[in-house]
LUMDO-803462 format. One record per residue (C-alpha): residue number from 1; z, y, x. Coordinates in Angstrom, 3 decimals. Layout:
REM residues N
@nr=NUM c3=Z c2=Y c1=X
...
***
This chain:
REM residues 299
@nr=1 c3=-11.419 c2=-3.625 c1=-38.317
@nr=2 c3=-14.216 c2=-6.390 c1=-39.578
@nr=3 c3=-15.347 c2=-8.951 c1=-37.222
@nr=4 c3=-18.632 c2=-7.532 c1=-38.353
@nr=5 c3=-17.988 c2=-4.453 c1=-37.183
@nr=6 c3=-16.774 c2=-4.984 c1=-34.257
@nr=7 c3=-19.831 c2=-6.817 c1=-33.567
@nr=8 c3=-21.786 c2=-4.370 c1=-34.143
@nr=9 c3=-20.434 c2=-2.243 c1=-31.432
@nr=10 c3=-20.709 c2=-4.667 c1=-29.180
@nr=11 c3=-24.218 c2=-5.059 c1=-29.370
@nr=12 c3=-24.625 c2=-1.820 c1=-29.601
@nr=13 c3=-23.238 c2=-1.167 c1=-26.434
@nr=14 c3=-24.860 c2=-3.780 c1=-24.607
@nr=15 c3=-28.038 c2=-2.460 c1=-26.118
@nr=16 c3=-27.397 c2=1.100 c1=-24.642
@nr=17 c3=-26.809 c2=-0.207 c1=-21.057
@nr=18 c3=-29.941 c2=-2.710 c1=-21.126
@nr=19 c3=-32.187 c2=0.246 c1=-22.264
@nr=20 c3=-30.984 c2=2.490 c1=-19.470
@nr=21 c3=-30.362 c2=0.098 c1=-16.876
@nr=22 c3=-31.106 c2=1.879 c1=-13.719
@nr=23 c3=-28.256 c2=4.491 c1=-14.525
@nr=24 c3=-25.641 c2=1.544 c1=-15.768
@nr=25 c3=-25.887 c2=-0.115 c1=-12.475
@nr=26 c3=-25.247 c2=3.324 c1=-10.450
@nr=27 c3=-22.514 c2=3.892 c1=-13.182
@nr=28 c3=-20.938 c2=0.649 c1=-11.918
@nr=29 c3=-21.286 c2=1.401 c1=-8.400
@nr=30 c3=-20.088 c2=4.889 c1=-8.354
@nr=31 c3=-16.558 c2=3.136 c1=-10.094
@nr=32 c3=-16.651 c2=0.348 c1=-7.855
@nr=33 c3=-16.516 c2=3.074 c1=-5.127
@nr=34 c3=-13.439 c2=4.541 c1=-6.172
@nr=35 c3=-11.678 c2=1.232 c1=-7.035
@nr=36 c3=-12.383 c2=0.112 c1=-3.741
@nr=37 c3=-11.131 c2=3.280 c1=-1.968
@nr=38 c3=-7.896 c2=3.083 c1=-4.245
@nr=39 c3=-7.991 c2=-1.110 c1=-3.669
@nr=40 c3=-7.872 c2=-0.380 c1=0.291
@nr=41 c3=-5.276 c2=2.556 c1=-0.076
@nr=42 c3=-2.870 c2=0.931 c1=-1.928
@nr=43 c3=-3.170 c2=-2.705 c1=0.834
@nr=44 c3=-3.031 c2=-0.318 c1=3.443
@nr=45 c3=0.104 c2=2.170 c1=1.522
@nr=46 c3=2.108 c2=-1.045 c1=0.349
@nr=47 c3=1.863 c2=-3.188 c1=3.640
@nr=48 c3=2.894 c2=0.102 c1=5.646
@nr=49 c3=6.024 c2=0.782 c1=3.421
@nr=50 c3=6.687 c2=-3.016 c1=3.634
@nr=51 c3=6.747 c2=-2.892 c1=7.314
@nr=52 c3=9.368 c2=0.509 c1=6.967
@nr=53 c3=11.712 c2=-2.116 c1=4.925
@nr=54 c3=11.447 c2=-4.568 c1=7.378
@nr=55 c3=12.237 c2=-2.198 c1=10.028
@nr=56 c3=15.139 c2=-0.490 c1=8.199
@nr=57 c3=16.622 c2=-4.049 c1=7.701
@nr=58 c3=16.222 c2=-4.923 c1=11.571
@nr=59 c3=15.895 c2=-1.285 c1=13.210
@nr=60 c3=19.380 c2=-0.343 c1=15.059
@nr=61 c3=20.740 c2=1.064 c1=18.241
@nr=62 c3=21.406 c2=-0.268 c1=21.350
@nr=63 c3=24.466 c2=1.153 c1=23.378
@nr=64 c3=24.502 c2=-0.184 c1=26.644
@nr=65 c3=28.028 c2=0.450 c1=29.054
@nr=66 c3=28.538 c2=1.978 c1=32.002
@nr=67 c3=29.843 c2=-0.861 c1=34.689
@nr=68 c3=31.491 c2=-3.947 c1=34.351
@nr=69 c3=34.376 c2=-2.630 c1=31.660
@nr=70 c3=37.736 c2=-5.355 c1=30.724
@nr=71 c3=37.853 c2=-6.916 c1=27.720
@nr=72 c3=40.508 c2=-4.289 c1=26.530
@nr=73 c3=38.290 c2=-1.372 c1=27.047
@nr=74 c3=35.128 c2=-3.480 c1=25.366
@nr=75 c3=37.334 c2=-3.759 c1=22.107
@nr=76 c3=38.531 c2=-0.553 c1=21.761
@nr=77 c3=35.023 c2=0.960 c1=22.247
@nr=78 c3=33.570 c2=-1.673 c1=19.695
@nr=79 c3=36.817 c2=-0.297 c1=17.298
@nr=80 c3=35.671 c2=3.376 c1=17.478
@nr=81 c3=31.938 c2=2.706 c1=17.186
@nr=82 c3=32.673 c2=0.475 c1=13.934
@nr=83 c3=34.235 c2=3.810 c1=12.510
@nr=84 c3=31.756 c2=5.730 c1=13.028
@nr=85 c3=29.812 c2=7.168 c1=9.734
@nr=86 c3=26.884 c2=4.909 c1=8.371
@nr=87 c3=27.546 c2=2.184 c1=11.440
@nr=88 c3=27.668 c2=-1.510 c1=9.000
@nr=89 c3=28.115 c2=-4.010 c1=11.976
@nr=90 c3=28.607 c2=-3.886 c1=15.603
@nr=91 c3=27.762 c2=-6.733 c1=17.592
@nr=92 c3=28.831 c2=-7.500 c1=21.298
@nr=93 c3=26.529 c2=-8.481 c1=24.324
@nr=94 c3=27.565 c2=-9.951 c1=27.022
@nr=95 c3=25.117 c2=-10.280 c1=30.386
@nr=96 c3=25.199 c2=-13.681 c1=30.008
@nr=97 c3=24.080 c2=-13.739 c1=26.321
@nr=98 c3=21.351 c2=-11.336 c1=27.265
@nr=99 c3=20.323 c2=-12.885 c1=29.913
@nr=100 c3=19.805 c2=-16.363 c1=27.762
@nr=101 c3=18.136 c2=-14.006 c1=24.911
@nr=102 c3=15.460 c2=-13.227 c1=27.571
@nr=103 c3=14.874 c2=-16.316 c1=29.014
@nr=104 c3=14.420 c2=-17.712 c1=25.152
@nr=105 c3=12.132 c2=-14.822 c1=23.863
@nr=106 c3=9.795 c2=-14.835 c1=27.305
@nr=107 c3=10.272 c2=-18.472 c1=27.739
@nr=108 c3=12.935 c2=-19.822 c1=30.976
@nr=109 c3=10.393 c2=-20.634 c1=32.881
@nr=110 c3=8.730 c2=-17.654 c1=33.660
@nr=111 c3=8.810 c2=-16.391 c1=37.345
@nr=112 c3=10.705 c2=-13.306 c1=36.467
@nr=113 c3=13.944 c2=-15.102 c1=36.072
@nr=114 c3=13.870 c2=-17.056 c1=39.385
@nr=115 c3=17.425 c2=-16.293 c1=41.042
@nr=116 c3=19.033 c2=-15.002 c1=37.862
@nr=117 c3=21.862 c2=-16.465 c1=36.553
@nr=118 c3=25.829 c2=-15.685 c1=35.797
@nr=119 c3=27.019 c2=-14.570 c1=39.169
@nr=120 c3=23.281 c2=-12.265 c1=39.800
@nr=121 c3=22.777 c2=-11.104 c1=36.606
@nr=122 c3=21.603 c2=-7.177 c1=36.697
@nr=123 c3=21.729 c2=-6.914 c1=32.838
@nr=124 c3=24.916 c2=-4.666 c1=31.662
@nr=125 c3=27.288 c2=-4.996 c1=28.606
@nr=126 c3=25.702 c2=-3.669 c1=25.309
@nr=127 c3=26.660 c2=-2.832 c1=21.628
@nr=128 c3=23.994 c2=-4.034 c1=19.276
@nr=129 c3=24.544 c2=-1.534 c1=16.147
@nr=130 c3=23.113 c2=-1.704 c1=12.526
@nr=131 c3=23.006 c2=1.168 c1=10.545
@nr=132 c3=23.329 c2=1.085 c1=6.577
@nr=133 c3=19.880 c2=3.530 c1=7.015
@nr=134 c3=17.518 c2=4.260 c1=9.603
@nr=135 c3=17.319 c2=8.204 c1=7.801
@nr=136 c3=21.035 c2=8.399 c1=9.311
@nr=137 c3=20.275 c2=7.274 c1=12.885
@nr=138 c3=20.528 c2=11.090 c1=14.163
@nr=139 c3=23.976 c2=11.407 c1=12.840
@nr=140 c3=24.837 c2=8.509 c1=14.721
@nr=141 c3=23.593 c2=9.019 c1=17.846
@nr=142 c3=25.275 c2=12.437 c1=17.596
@nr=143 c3=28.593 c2=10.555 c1=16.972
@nr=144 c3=27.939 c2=8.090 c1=20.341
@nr=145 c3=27.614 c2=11.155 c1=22.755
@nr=146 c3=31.511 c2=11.898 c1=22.290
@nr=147 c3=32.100 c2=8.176 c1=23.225
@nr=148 c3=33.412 c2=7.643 c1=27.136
@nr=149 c3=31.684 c2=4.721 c1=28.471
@nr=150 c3=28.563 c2=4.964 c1=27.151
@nr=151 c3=25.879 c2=4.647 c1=30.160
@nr=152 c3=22.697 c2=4.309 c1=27.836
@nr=153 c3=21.529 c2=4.395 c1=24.661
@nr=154 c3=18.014 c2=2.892 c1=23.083
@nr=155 c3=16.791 c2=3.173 c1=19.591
@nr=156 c3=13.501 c2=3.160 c1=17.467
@nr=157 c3=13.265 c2=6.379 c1=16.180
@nr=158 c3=10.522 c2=7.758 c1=17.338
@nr=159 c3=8.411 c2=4.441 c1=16.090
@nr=160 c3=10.017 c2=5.247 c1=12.987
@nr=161 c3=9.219 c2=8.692 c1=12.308
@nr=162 c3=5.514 c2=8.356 c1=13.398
@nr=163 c3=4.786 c2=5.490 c1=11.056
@nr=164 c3=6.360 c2=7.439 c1=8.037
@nr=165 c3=3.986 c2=10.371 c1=9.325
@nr=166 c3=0.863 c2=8.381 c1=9.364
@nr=167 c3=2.145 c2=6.706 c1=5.530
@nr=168 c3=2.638 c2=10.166 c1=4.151
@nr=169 c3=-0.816 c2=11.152 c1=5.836
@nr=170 c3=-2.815 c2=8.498 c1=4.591
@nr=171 c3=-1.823 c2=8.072 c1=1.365
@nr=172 c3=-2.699 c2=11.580 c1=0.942
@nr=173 c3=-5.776 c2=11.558 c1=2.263
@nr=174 c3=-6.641 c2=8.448 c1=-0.184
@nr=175 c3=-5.445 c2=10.316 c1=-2.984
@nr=176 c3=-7.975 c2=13.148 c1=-2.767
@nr=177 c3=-10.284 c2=10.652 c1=-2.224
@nr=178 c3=-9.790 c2=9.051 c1=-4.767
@nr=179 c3=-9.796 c2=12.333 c1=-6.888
@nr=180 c3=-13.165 c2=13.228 c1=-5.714
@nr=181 c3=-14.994 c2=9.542 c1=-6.301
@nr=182 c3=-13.405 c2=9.269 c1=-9.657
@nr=183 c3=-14.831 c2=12.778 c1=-10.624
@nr=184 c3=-18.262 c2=11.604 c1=-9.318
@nr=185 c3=-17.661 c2=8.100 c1=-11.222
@nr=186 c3=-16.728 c2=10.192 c1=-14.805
@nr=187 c3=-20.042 c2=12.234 c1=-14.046
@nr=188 c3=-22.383 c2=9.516 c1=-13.586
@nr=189 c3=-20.669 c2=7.434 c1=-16.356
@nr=190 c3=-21.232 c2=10.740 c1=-18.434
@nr=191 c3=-25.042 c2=10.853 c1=-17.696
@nr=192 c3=-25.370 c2=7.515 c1=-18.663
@nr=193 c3=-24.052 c2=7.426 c1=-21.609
@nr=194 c3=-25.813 c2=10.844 c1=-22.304
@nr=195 c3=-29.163 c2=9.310 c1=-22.213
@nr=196 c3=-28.083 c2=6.680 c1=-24.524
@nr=197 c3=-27.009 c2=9.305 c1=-27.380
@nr=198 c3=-30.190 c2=11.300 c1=-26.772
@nr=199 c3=-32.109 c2=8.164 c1=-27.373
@nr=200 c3=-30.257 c2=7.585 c1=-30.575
@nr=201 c3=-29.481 c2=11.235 c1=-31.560
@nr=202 c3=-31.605 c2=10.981 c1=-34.298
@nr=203 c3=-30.028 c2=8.068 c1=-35.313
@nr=204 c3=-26.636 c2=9.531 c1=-34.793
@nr=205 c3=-27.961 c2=12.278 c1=-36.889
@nr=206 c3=-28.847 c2=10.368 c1=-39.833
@nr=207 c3=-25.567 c2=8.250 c1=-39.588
@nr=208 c3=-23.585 c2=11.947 c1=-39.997
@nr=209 c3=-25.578 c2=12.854 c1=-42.771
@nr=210 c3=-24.848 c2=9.886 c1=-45.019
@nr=211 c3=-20.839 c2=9.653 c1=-44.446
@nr=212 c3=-20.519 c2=7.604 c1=-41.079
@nr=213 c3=-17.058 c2=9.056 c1=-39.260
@nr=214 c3=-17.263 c2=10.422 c1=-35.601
@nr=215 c3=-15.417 c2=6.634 c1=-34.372
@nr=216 c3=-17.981 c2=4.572 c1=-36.298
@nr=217 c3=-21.035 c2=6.495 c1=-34.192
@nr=218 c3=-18.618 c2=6.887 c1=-31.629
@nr=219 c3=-17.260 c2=3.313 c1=-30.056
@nr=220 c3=-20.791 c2=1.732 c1=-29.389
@nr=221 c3=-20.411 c2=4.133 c1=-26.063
@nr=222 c3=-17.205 c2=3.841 c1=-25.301
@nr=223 c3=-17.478 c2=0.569 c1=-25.356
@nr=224 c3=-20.243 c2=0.811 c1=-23.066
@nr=225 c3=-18.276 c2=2.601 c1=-20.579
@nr=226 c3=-15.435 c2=0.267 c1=-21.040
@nr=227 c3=-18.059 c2=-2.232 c1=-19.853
@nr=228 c3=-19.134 c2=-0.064 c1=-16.706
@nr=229 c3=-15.396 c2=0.365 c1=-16.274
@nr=230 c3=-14.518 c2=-3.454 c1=-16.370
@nr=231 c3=-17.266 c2=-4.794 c1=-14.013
@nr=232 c3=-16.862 c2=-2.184 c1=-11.240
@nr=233 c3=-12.931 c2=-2.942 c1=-11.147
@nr=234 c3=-13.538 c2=-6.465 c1=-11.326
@nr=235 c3=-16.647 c2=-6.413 c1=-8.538
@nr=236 c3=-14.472 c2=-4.488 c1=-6.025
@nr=237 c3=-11.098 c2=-6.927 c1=-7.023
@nr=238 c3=-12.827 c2=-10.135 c1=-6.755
@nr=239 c3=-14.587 c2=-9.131 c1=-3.338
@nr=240 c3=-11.360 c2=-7.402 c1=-1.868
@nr=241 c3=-9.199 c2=-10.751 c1=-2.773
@nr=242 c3=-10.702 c2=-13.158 c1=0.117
@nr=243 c3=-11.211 c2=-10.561 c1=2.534
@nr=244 c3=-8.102 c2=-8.928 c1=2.172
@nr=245 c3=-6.403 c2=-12.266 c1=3.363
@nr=246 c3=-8.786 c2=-12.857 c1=5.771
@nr=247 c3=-7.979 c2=-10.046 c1=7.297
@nr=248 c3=-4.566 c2=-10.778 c1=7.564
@nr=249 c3=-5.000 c2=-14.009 c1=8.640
@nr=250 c3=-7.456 c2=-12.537 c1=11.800
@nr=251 c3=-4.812 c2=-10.119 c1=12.652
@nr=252 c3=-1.884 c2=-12.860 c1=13.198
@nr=253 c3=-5.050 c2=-15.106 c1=14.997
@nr=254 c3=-6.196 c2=-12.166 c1=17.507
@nr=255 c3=-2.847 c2=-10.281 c1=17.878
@nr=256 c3=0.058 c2=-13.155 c1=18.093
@nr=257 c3=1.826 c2=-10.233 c1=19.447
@nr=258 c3=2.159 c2=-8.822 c1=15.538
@nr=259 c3=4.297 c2=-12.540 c1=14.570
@nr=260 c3=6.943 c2=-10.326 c1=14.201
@nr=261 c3=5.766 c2=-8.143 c1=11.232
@nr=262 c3=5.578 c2=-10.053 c1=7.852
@nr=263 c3=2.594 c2=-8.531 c1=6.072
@nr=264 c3=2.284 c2=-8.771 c1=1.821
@nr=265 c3=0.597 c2=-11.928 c1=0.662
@nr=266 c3=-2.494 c2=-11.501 c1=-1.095
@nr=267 c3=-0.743 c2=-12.528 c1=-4.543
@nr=268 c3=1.993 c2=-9.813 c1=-3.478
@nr=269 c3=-0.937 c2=-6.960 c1=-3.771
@nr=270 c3=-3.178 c2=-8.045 c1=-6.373
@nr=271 c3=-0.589 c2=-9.117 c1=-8.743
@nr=272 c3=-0.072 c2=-5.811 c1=-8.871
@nr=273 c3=-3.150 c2=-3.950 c1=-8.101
@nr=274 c3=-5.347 c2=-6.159 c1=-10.165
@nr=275 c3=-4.493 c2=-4.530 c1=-13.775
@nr=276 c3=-3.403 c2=-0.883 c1=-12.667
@nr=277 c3=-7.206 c2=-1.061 c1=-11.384
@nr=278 c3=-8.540 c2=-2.468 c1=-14.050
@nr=279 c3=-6.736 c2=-0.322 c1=-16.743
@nr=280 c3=-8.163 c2=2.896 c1=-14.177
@nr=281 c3=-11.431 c2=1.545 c1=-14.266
@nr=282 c3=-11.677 c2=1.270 c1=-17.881
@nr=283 c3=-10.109 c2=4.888 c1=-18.049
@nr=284 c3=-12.938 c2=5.957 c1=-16.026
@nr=285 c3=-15.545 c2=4.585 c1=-18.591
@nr=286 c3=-13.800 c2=6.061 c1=-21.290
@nr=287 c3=-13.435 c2=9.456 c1=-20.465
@nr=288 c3=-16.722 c2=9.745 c1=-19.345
@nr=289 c3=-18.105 c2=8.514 c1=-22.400
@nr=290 c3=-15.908 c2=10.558 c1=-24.959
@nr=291 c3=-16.845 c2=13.778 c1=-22.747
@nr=292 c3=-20.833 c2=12.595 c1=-23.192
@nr=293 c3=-20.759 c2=11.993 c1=-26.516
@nr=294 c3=-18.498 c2=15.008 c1=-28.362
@nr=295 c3=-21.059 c2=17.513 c1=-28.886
@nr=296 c3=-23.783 c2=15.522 c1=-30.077
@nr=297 c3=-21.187 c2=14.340 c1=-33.388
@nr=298 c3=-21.258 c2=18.112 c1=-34.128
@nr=299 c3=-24.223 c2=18.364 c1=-36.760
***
């Protein structure tokens, strides 16, 4: 293709959206609309799956034992719970180790310890277990009934399951609407474009008549909904950059309590978000353009 031609289109296109300006910038809007929904989905989606990893890395079970059992028996419990199915490590704790895990996680000095120490220590003798998954913690806690000994056992299923509910929940819910806003972003985009080839149709007419093929008369409008496409991706992506880490940043200031969870970094997201919106964006434009423009290059 000429650099001629190509310029052509181009101001072409730019020509169509400055004559029908009004509709170009609600084009724009109506795709920044759904990039945005599908810009907050996927930080919301991707953070929520990241936090799943993080607690299928750390997530285990806790067995705690009935009494004060010997050495002997603390082995040969540790030996059959290492056997077990899907159990990767098995880690011994003592009272006393407890105990000092408290004091360093609440801090020593708080009033709740005052009195405790080896010989009045109420804490009892656990098992800290990791699993190789946290889909095979039922099969293990199965397993653990059959074990003598066993006084209690704690574990974070139930956290689990309901943030995989609320994933699978709200990444449908994004995806339909997602579907609906980009339908309402192709129709706009379509009626846009559409006024532009009625303004020119007798142009576009003429153009047929003397030899000009359907992609000559056709890419000065799809490249103007390329250009609709482009600015309401990059609007949405530019705006959702500061204040998604902003965001983040508020969350660690105003709940310290949430230290523990390790949320993506902004380049983490947009690395990854910024051209699969973009390239959706400019998908938008061009569909709605093609579909606006087919019939009229019958003549």
């Amino acid at each position: 293709m000429r650099p001629s031609t190509i310029k052509y289109y181009l101001k072409e296109g730019l020509s169509g959206l400055k004559k029908n300006l009004l509709m170009t910038v609600a084009s724009i809007v109506a795709v920044m609309a759904c990039i945005s929904i599908m810009s907050f989905s996927y930080c919301v989606a991707s953070n929520l799956r990241h936090i799943l990893q993080q607690m299928e890395d750390s997530i285990g079970i806790s067995v705690f034992l009935d009494g004060d059992p010997a050495s002997q028996e603390i082995e040969e419990m540790k030996e059959k719970i290492i056997k077990l199915d899907h159990v990767l490590d098995v880690q011994y704790i003592s009272p006393t180790d407890a105990l000092e895990g408290l004091k360093t996680d609440w801090g020593a000095d708080e009033d709740i310890f005052e009195g405790l120490d080896d010989s009045n220590n109420p804490l009892s003798h656990s098992f800290q277990i990791t699993l190789d998954s946290i889909d095979n913690q039922n099969a293990v806690l199965t397993a653990l009934e059959d074990i003598d000994g066993i006084e209690n056992i704690r574990h974070g299923q139930t956290e689990t399951e309901l943030i995989m509910k609320a994933n699978k929940v709200f990444n449908a819910a994004s995806i339909l609407v997602m579907l609906i806003l980009g339908v309402i972003s192709v129709m706009i985009i379509m009626n846009t474009i559409r006024i532009s080839v009625v303004n020119r149709r007798v142009e576009i007419n003429i153009m047929k008549y003397v030899g000009a093929t359907d992609w000559f008369i056709r890419w000065p409008f799809i490249i103007e909904g390329v250009i609709i496409g482009v600015f309401g991706a990059l609007i949405p992506l530019l705006i959702g950059m500061p204040i998604y880490a902003k965001i983040i940043s508020s969350l660690y200031s105003y709940f310290p309590v949430i230290k523990m969870i390790q949320f993506l970094l902004m380049g983490d997201i947009f690395i990854v978000l910024f051209p699969v919106a973009l390239l959706f964006g400019i998908l938008l434009g061009v569909i709605g353009s093609v579909t606006s423009i087919r019939k009229h290059l019958q003549v």
